[in-house]
Structures are given as C-alpha cells and as structure tokens.
Residue, then its C-alpha position, 0 to 999 in steps of 0.5 A: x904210105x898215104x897220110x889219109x890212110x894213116x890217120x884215118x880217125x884224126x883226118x878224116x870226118x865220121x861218115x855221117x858228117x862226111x855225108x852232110x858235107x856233099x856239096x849237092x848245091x853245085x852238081x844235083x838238078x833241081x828235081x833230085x833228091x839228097x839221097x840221089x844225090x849221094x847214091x850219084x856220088x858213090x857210083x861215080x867213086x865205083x866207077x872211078x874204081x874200075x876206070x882205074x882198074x881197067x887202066x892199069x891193065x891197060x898200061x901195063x899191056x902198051x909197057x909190053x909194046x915198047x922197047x926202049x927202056x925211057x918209055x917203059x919206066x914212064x909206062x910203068x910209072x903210069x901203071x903203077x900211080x893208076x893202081x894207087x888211085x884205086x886204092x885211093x877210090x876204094x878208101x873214099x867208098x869204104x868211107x862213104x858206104x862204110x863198106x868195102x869194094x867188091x870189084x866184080x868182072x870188069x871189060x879190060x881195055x883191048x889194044x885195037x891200034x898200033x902203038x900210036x893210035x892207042x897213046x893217041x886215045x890215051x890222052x884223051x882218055x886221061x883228060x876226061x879222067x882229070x875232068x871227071x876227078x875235078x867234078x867228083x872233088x867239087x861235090x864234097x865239102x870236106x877238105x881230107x875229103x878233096x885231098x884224096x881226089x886231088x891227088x888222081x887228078x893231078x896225075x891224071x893230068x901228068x898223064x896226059x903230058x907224058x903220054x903225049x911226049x911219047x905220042x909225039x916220040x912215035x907219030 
C-alpha cells in the first residue's frame, strides 16, 4: 500500500546503518550519550504510537457526535489516516528495535466538552502533533527514513485545517 512497506530491503538501510544515521547533533544536549540519544528517539516513535492510538478512538467518538453527513466523512478521514500513522510509527520501531510494538493499556481521550470545545482542543493538539513530527523527522539522517515521518506530518497539519473549518461551522 505504502512504498516503504513494500520494498523494505531495497528502501530502507539495515538497522545498524539506519542507527549510525541518527541525526544527534541537532536534538541531544551536550551531556547525552549516543545511546540516550537513540533510547530518546525510539520512546518518541512509542509515544507517537499511542498518540495515534488514542487519537483514532478519539475521532471515531466526535464521528458519533455529529450528524450532517460532510462532517462525518471529514471525520472518518481523520480516523482513518490516524490509524495509518500508527502503523507508519510501528513500521519505524520495528526497524529501529528490530522488533515489533507491543501496544499495552493506553488512557483514551474522554470527551469532557461539547462539540465545539473538543474540535477547539483538537486543533491544538494537532498542531503539536505536526510539531513533534517535524522534530522526530529532523533527527534522522536517512532519507526513507524521513518519508515515513513526512507523510504524518503532513496530515497532521491537514488536520489541523479541517478541524478547524469545522470548529468555525459549530462556534
């Protein structure tokens, strides 16, 4: 579906090589050692896994909350390129761990607010997505590498515009 998962021997470097390519220089203080570094990097593709995670639930319950059917397909786009960045996020730990991703309990996101107040938040919390993307991309050196991440980035921030159009249509 995705060309990185496709050809992943001919794209994408040997894990070793992939691991020499960390862009450290940028993103580790001075006092952190390589292998903070990498540990660092890999807990943010975690993390970025249960974001995703959380998120898709998260859209797929604000899909139930409206009824006009525009807004449900924007919603259920969002759903649905949020669970394709996790599996982007797992195919990026399994090639930096060598392993796969175990996804444990994770807290979902509750919907505290009306409709307004929750597409309010989600525009923020889209943008810090796209933000914390930007960072993750910027450590690594290798170019397949970066595609990967490109791609949720990207959609983060087309989030962040179609959630707000629809914050906008509510208020």
């Amino acid at each position: 579906m995705y060309p990185y998962f496709s050809n992943k021997d001919e794209q994408i470097k040997k894990l070793d090589t992939v691991k020499e390519n960390l862009n450290s220089d940028n993103y580790k203080d001075e006092n952190m050692e390589e292998e903070d570094f990498r540990r660092y990097i890999i807990e943010s593709v975690e993390e970025a896994i249960k974001d995703e995670e959380r998120d898709t639930k998260y859209y797929q319950k604000m899909y139930n909350m409206v009824s006009d059917e525009n807004d449900k397909s924007i919603l259920r786009q969002i759903y649905l390129d949020e669970m394709k960045h996790k599996k982007i996020f797992m195919e990026l730990y399994r090639i930096l761990t060598g392993e796969e991703f175990v996804m444990g309990q994770i807290e979902d996101k509750e919907i505290e607010g009306s409709l307004k107040d929750e597409l309010y938040n989600s525009i923020q919390s889209e943008l810090e997505g796209a933000e914390f993307y930007r960072m993750l991309m910027s450590a690594f050196l290798d170019l397949p590498i970066r595609d990967m991440i490109y791609e949720p980035l990207m959609d983060e921030q087309k989030h962040a515009l179609l959630v707000s159009n629809l914050y906008n249509k509510y208020k």
